[in-house]
C-alpha positions in Angstrom: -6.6 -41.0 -9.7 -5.6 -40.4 -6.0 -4.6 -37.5 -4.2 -3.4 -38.0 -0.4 -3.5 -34.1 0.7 -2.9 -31.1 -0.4 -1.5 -28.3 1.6 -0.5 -24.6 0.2 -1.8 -25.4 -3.5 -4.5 -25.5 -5.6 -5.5 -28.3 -8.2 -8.3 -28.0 -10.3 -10.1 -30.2 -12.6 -12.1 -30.5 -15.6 -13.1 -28.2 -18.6 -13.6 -24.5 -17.5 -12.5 -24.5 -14.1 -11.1 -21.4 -12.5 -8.2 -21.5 -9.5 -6.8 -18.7 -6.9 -4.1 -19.5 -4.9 -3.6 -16.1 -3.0 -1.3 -15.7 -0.5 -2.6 -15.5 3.3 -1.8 -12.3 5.4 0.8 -9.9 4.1 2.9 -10.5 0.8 6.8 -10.1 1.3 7.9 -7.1 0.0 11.4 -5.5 -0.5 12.9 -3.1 2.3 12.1 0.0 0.1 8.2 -1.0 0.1 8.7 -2.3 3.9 9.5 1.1 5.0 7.0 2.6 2.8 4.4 0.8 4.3 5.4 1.9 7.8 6.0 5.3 7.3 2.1 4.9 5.4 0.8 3.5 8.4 2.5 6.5 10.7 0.6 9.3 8.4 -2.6 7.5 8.3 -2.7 7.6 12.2 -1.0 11.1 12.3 -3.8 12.1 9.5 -6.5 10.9 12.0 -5.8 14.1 14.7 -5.6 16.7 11.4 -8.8 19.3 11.0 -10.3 17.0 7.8 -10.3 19.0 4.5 -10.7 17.8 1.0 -7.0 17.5 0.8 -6.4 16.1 3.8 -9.4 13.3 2.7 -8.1 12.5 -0.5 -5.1 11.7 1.0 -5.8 9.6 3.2 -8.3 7.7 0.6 -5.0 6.7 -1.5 -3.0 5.4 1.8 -5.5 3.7 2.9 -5.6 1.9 -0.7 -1.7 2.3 -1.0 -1.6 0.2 2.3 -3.8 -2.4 1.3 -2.1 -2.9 -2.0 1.4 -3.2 -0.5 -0.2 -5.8 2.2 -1.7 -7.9 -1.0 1.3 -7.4 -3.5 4.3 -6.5 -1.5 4.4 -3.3 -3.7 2.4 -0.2 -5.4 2.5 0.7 -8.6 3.9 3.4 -10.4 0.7 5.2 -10.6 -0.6 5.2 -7.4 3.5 6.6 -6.2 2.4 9.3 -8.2 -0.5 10.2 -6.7 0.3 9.3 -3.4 3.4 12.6 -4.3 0.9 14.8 -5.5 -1.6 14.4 -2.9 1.2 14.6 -0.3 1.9 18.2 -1.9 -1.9 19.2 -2.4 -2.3 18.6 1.3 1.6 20.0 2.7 -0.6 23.0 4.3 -2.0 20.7 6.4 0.5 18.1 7.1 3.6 20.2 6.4 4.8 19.7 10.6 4.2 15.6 10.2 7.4 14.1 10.5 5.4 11.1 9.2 4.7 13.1 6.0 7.7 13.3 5.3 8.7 9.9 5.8 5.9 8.8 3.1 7.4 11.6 1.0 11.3 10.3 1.2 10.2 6.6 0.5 7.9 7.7 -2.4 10.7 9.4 -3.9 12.9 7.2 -3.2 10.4 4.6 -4.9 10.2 6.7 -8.2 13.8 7.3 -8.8 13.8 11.1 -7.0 
């Protein structure tokens, strides 16, 4: 057998053998998940000037994991939407005058169907 090159695969041979072909950089998402990821990215560096509380924390904690998983997938699941809501409530005392708050808050809704 002879293989010339190979460029944006994987081959794998032989019993057992295990292959990942992950994309490099960002995966392309759809607009919806596009703006989410921008209007994550504006909180996270809005969040960074807030007085820290628990709230305020745990929030950031789940866009910080929201972004990465948009940047590897090009989306985020239905679970993490719904925490990403309920932690954007849990910490509205705190981020209630972020206009970027409520960006997050629009696209997450718009996301879940409301």
């Amino acid at each position: 057998m002879r293989i010339g090159s190979v460029r944006g695969s994987a081959v794998g041979f032989g019993d057992h053998h295990h292959i990942v072909n992950a994309p490099r950089g960002e995966a392309s998402c759809d607009p919806a998940y596009e703006e989410l990821l921008e209007a994550v990215r504006q909180l996270a560096a809005d969040l960074e000037r807030v007085v820290p509380g628990p709230e305020v924390q745990a929030l950031s904690n789940e866009l910080a994991s929201a972004q990465d998983e948009i940047q590897r997938t090009g989306r985020a699941g239905v679970g993490r939407l719904a925490r990403m809501r309920a932690l954007l409530q849990d910490a509205s005392a705190s981020i209630g005058m972020l206009a970027s708050g409520v960006a997050v808050g629009q696209a997450v809704g718009v996301l879940l169907g409301g």
